[in-house]
Every structure is written in C-alpha cells, then in structure tokens.
C-alpha positions as CSV (number, residue, x, y, z in Angstrom):
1,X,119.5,195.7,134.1
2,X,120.0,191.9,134.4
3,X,120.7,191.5,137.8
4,X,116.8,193.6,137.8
5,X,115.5,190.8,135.6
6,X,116.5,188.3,137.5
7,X,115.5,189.3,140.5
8,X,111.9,190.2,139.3
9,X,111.3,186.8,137.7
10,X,113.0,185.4,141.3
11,X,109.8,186.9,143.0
12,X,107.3,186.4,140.6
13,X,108.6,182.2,140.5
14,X,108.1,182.6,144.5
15,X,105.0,183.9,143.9
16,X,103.3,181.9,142.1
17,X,104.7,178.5,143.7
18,X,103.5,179.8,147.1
19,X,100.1,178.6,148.5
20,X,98.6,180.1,152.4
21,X,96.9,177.7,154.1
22,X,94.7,179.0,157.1
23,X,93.0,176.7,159.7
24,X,88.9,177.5,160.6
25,X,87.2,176.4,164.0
26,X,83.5,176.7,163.6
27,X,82.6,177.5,167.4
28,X,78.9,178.3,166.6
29,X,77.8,175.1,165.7
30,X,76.4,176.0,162.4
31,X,77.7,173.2,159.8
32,X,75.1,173.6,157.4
33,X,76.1,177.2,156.4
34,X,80.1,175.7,155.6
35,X,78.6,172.7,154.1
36,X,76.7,175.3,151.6
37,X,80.0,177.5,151.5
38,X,82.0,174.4,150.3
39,X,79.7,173.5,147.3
40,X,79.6,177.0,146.2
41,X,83.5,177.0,146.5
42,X,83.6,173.9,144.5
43,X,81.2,175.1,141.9
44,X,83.3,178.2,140.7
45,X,86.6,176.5,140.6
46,X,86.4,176.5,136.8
47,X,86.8,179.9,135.3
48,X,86.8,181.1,131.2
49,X,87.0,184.9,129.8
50,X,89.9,186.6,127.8
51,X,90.9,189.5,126.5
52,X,90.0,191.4,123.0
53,X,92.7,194.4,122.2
54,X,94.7,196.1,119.2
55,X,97.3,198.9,118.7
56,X,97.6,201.2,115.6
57,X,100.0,203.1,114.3
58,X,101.0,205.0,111.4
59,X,103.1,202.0,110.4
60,X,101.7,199.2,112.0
61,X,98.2,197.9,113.5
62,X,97.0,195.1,115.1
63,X,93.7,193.0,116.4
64,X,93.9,190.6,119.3
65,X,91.2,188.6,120.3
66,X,92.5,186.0,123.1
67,X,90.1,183.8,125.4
68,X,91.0,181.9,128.4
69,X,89.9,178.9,130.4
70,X,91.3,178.3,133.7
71,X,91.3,176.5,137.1
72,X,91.7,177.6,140.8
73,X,93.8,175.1,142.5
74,X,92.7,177.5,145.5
75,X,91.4,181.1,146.5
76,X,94.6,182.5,145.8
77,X,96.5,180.0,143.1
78,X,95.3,179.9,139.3
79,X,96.3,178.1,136.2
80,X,95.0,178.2,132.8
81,X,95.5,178.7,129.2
82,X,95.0,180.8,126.4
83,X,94.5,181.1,122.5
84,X,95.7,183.6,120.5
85,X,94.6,185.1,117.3
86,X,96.1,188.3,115.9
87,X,95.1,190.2,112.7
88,X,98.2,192.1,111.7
89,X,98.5,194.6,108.9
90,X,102.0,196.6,108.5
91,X,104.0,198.7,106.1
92,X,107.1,197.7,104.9
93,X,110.0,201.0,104.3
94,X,111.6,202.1,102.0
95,X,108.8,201.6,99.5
96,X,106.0,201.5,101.7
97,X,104.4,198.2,100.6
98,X,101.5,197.0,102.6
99,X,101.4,193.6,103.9
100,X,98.7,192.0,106.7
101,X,99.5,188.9,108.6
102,X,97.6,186.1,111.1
103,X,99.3,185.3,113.7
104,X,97.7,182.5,116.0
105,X,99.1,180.4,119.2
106,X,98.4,179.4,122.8
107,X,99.6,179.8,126.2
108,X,99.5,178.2,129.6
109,X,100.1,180.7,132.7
110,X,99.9,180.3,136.6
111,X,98.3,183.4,138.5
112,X,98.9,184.2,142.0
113,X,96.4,186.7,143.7
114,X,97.6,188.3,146.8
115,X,96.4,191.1,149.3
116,X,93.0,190.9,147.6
117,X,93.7,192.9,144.5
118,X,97.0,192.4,143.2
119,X,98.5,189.7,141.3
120,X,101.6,188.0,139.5
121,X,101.8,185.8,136.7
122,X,104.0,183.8,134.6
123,X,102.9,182.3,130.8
124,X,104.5,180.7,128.1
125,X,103.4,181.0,124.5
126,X,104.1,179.7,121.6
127,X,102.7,181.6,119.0
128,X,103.0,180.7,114.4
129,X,103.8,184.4,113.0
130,X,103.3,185.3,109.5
131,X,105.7,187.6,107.8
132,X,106.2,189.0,104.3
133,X,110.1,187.6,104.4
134,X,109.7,184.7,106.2
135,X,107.9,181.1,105.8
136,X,105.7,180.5,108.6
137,X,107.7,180.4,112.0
138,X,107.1,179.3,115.7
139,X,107.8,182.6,118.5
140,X,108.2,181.4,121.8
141,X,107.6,183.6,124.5
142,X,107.9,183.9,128.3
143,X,105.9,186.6,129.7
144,X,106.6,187.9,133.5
145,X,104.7,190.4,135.0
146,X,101.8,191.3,137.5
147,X,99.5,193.6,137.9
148,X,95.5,194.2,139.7
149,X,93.2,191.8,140.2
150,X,89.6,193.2,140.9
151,X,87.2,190.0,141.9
152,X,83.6,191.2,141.1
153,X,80.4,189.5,143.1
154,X,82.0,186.2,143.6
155,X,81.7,185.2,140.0
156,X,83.5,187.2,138.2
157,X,87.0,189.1,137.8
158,X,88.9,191.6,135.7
159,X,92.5,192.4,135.8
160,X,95.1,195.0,134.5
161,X,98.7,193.9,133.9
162,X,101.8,194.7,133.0
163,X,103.9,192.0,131.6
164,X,107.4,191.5,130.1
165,X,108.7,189.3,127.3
166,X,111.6,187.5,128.6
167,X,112.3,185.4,125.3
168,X,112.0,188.7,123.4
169,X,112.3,187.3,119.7
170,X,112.3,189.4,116.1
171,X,109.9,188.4,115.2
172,X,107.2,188.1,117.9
173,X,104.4,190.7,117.6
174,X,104.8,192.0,121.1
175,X,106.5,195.4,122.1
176,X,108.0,195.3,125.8
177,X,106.1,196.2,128.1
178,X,102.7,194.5,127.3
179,X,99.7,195.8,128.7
180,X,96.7,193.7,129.3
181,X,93.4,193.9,130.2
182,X,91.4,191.2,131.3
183,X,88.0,189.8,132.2
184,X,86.6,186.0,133.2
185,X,83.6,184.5,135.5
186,X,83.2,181.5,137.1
187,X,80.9,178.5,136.1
C-alpha cells in the first residue's frame, strides 16, 4: 500500500510542476482579435469561490464552509489558498456526552488541469482543532488527490475531487478519502 502511495503523490508532484507551452502563428493578419484575446486572458487570471459542505452521523456531524482565492500562472497551472471554518458537534461513548467544537485553519494548494476536464492537486493545511480532551492544537495536513474540472463560459469553474490525507493525524477532522466539491469564477 506504500509503494501505491508513493507512486501516486510521484505523479501528482509531476503534475503539478509541469507547464505545456504551445507556439501560435497568426497567418491571417488579424492582430486586433489576439490583442483583445490577451486582455481578456489577463483579466481572468484572478479567480475566488470555495466550497460549503457537512457530514452527519449518528455520532458525529459537521459544517464546512471554506472559500478560496486563487491565481492562474497559466491556462493549465493554478495556485491559491483557502480558509477553513468547521462547526463540529460529536458524542463522546461510553456515557454519551455531547460536545461541539470550531475548528478553523488555512491552506495553500497548486492545481493542474489537464485534457480539458480533469485535474490534480496538492494542498497543505494547517488547521487549530478543538477537542473536549485536549487544549487547542495545530493539525497539519497534506492532501493529494485529483479529480474533474468542468470550466463553465470562460468565467467560471466547478470541480469534484477526491483527495487523500497524507499526514493523517488523530485528531484532524478529516476521514480518508475526502470528497470535495467545488465552485469559483474569474474577475
């Protein structure tokens, strides 16, 4: 199962330290349409959106509400970062005590889209958890993953991934695998 891990956060570094370049002749003498072409290009470079999502359980629930700003280096290549607030509320066997937490933190990630609708990623976060037992803590964690990436009218995207907690910690919040759904637009 380790030699699995490895390789998969092998490709997904590759990934997202790997830019395409692609050379363009304009043969039909029309400079004024990739003049117009480059501003808009350089207008959307900036993205922002997030992600809102919760789990419950009979034990356990949880609200996420995590928003996002980010930079497009080019087409393909993204990086960004994130904040984090979770609303936790748990019960504690044998007694069945109920406890609620707030967990809060930020990320930075790198996002490489590829073959138009797929893409992989790699963030770190460093998030302060809240328990009944324990002071106030720091959780680190590296997440791997990749998933779809659906861009929508230029502007705006949405993606749907599947990520996995390398630095997998007691007391961090998340369950591997994480799923993720995403949205952003550009400004």
């Amino acid at each position: 199962m380790r030699a699995y891990k490895n390789f998969f956060l092998s490709l997904v570094f590759i990934f997202s330290l790997t830019t395409v370049f692609a050379q363009y002749e304009n043969t039909s003498g029309q400079k004024k349409q990739q003049k117009k072409k480059e501003n808009v290009a350089k207008v959307n470079r900036w993205f922002a959106g997030g992600m809102i999502g919760g789990g419950f359980s009979s034990t356990n629930s949880y609200f996420e509400v995590a928003p996002i700003v980010g930079y497009r280096v080019t087409p393909d290549f993204h990086v960004g970062s994130r904040i984090t607030y979770i609303y936790n509320s748990y019960t504690v066997p044998p007694f069945g005590d109920r406890y609620t937490a707030h967990h809060y933190g930020a990320s930075i990630f790198t996002r490489y889209t590829f073959l138009r609708f797929l893409m992989a990623q790699v963030e770190y976060e460093a998030l302060s958890v809240d328990y009944y037992d324990i002071n106030r803590r720091w959780v680190q964690s590296l997440f791997v993953g990749g998933g779809l990436y659906q861009s929508m009218g230029g502007r705006g995207f949405a993606t749907v991934a599947i990520y996995y907690n390398i630095l997998d910690d007691q007391y961090s919040p998340y369950n591997n695998p994480i799923v993720r759904i995403g949205f952003g637009f550009g400004f």
